[in-house]
N, C-alpha and C positions, 0 to 999 in steps of 0.2 A: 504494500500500500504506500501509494507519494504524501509525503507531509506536503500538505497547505495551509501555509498560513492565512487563517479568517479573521486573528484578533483573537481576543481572551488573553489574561494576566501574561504578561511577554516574560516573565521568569517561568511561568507554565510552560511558554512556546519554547524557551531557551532550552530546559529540561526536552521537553520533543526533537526538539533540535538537535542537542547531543546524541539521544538514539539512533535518529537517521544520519548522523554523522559518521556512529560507527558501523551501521549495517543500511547504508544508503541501496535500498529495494526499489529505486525509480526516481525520476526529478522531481526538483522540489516547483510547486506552482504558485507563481502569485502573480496578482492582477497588475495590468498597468493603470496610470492612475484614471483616465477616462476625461483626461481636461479639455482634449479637445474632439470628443468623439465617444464612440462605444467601445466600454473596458475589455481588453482581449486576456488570454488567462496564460502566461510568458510559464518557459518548461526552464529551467534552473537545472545544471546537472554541479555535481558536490565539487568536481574538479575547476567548473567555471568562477565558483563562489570561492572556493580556495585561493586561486589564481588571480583575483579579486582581491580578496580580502588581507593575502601576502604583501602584493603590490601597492597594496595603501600602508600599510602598518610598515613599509619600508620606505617611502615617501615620506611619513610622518615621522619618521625617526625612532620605530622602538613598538614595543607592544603598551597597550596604555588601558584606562579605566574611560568609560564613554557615557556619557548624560542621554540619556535615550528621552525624544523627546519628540517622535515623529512617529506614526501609526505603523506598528511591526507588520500590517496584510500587504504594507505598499513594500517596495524595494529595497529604499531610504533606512526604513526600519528595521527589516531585514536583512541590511549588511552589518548594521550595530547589531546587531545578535553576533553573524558570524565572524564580525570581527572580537566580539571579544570571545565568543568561544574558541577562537586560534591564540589569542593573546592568555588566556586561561584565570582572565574578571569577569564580574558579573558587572553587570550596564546598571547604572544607579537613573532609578525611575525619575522623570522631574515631578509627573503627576503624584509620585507620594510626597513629594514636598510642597505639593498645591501652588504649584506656579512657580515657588521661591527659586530661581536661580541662583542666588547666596546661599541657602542650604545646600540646595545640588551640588554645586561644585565643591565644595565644605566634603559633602562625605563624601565625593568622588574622590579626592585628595586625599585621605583618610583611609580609602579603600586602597588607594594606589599603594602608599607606603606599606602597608599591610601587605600586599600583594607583592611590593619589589619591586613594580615600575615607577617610571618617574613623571609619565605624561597623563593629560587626561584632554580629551576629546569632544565635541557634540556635534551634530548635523539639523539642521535646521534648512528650511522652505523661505524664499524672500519675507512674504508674509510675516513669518515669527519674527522676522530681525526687526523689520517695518514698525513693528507691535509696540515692543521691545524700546526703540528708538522712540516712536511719540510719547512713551511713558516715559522716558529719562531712565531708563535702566540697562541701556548698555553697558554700562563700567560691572554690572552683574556678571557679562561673560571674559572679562578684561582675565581672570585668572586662568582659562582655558587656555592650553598651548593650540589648540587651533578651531576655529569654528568651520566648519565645513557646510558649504552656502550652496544648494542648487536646488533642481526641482522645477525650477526658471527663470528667468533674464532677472538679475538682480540689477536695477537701479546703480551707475557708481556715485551720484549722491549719499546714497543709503551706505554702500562700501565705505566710502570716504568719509563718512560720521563713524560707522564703525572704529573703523583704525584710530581714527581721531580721539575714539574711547579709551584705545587700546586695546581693542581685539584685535587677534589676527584672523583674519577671515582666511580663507581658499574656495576661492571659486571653483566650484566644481563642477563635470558638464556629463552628464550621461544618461542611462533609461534604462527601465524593468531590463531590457533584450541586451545588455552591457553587464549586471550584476550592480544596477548603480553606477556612481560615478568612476569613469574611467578616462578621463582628462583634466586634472589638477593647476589651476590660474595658467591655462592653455601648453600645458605641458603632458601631453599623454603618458600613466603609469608606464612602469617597466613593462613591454613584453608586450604591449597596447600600438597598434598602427592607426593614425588617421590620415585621409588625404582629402581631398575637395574634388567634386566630379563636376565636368565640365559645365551641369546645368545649377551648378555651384551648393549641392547636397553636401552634406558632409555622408563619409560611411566612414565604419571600423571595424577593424580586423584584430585578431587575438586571443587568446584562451579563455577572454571573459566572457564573449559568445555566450547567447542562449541557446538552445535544441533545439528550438522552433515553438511556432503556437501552438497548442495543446488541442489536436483535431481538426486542425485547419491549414494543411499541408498548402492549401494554394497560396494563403495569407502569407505563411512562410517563405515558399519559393519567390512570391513577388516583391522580397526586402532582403532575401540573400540571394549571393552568386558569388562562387569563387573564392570562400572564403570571406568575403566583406559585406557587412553591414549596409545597404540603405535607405539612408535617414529621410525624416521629411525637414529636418533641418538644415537652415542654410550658411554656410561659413564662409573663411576665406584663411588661410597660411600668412601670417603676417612675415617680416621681412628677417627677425629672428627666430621662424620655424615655429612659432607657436599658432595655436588653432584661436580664432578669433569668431565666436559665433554670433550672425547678426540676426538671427531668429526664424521662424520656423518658413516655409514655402508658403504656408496658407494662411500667412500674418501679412502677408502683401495682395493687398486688394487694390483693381481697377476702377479710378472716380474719378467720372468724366474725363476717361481718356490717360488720364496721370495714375503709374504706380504711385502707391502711398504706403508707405512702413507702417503698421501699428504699432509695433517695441519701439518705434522711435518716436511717437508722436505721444505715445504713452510717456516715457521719460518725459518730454518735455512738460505736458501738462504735471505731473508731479512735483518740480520747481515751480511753480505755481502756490502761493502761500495760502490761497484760497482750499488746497485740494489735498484731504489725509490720504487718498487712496483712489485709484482711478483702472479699470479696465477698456482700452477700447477697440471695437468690433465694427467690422462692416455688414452694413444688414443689407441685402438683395434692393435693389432701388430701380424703378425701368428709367426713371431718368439720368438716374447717375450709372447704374451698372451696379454702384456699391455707393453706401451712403455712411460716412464714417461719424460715428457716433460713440461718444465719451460715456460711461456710467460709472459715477463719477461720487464720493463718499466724501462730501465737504468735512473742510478742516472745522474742529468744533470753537464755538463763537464768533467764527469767521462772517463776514457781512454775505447778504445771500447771492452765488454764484448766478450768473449769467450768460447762456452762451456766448453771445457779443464779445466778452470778456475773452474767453475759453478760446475763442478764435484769433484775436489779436495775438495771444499768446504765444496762439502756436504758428500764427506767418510771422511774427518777429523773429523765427527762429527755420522753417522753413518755407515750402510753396505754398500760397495764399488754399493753391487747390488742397494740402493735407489738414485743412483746419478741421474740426469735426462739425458736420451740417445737423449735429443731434446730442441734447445733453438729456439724461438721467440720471437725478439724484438720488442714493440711496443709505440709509445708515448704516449699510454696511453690506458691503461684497459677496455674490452669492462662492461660498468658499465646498471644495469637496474635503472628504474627510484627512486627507493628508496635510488640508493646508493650502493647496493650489487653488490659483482663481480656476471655477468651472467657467469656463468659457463660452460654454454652448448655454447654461442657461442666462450668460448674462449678454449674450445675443438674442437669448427668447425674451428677457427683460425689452434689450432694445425696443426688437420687432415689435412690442406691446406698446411702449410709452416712450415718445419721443418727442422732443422740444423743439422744433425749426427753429433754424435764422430769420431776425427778424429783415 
């Protein structure tokens, strides 16, 4: 029988974990996270997640104790299992310290010396840092030797207050079908290939490879060949060899004629003092083709947002065309259980209620 991870007390799973580790009888399954699409169920073999979880804890410097702080059913959370089940700690819950990241890392450190290592670790979703940051509590992860950032496009305002706190971040780049991240502040782990394909995808190659989708051999065939990986993600090799991801294929929509970046038009509006938090989506439009629309979680006390506003913003900084012809405001982001903005529903949001340019 394949261990799947669904959830339930992740020292339970950890325990399961160990068993299938020593008498691994099939891959291990767990979902991708479903942010921009329908969750498919990724086949994990013990050797990929090894080769994984080796490959970080040598990047990181050492085997270490981990703030487990991210839903074990998704990837993210399921490499902090397997990383500390290779390092031979236990993951210190944040949820049994009710949020307190000063606890957390308190008895991570604690645990560590106990244990013999020197480091201690978390992984975290833009979101949580986000969080983290408009409550002034970044100097909370200031003790961790590394905060490990992915899941999606982080903000470098959001990095750049980080560090500023004194964390050290690592950006990190990869997905259920990788074991997690497997490109380190655009440095691919040991033993990890990436390259850029002409239609500017990224793919990867390497032993962190998944088996494929779990009963869906054509899903599979249609994203591997040859050994490599292809992504819907879109990159580029910058000029000292590192991978530099500008976001996904389907994050560039047609309006009126003009490609328009949404991770970049998204940043922008985030410098925006008016705006805590903003996802934006283009909704099917017969005039425009695509009609780019902000939804958008004003900053609190803030005077009340305006698209008019939202648009100057964003031609101050690019094409008058990438400005957003649609605002929605909401108290808060429609978020899935990992942490990641869901995407599709805050495109169904759009499609429902949208503000035109006056």
């Amino acid at each position: 029988m394949t261990l799947q991870p669904v959830g339930g007390p992740p020292h339970e799973l950890l325990a399961e974990l160990r068993r299938w580790w020593q008498r691994p009888n099939g891959p291990l399954l767990v979902k991708t996270s479903g942010s921009t699409g329908r969750p498919r169920t990724v086949q994990l073999s013990q050797q990929s997640l090894q080769a994984s979880a080796v490959a970080s804890q040598r990047r990181l410097g050492g085997p270490a104790v981990w703030v487990l702080a991210v839903p074990t059913e998704f990837v993210a959370g399921l490499a902090v299992l397997v990383r500390s089940l290779l390092a031979g700690t236990e993951p210190v819950l944040l949820a049994e310290h009710d949020g307190d990241w000063g606890a957390a890392v308190s008895t991570a450190r604690t645990a560590a010396a106990t244990a013999g290592v020197d480091r201690c670790h978390t992984a975290l979703v833009p979101t949580q840092l986000h969080r983290l940051a408009a409550a002034g509590r970044l100097t909370e992860l200031a003790d961790l030797d590394s905060v490990l950032l992915g899941g999606a496009a982080a903000d470098p305002g959001l990095v750049g207050a980080a560090t500023e706190a004194g964390v050290s971040v690592v950006r990190t780049y990869g997905m259920a079908e990788t074991c997690g991240g497997c490109v380190y502040d655009g440095v691919p782990l040991d033993g990890v290939s990436v390259r850029v394909a002409g239609d500017g995808r990224v793919e990867v190659a390497g032993p962190v490879l998944f088996d494929g989708y779990a009963d869906d051999p054509t899903a599979t065939a249609h994203v591997t060949h040859g050994g490599w990986l292809h992504t819907e993600d879109l990159g580029r090799i910058t000029a000292d060899g590192s991978l530099q991801v500008l976001g996904r294929a389907d994050d560039m929509v047609v309006s009126g004629g003009v490609n328009v970046s949404l991770p970049a038009v998204e940043q922008t509006l985030r410098r925006h003092r008016g705006v805590a938090d903003v996802v934006v989506v283009g909704v099917p439009d017969d005039e425009w083709g695509a009609r780019v629309v902000a939804v958008v979680r004003p900053a609190t006390g803030g005077a009340v947002l305006t698209l008019d506003q939202l648009r100057a913003h964003v031609a101050a900084e690019h094409p008058r065309a990438w400005a957003p012809r649609g605002l929605v405001s909401v108290h808060q982001l429609p978020l899935l259980d990992n942490g990641k903005v869901d995407r599709v529903a805050a495109l169904q949001l759009a499609q429902r209620t949208v503000d035109r340019p006056s």
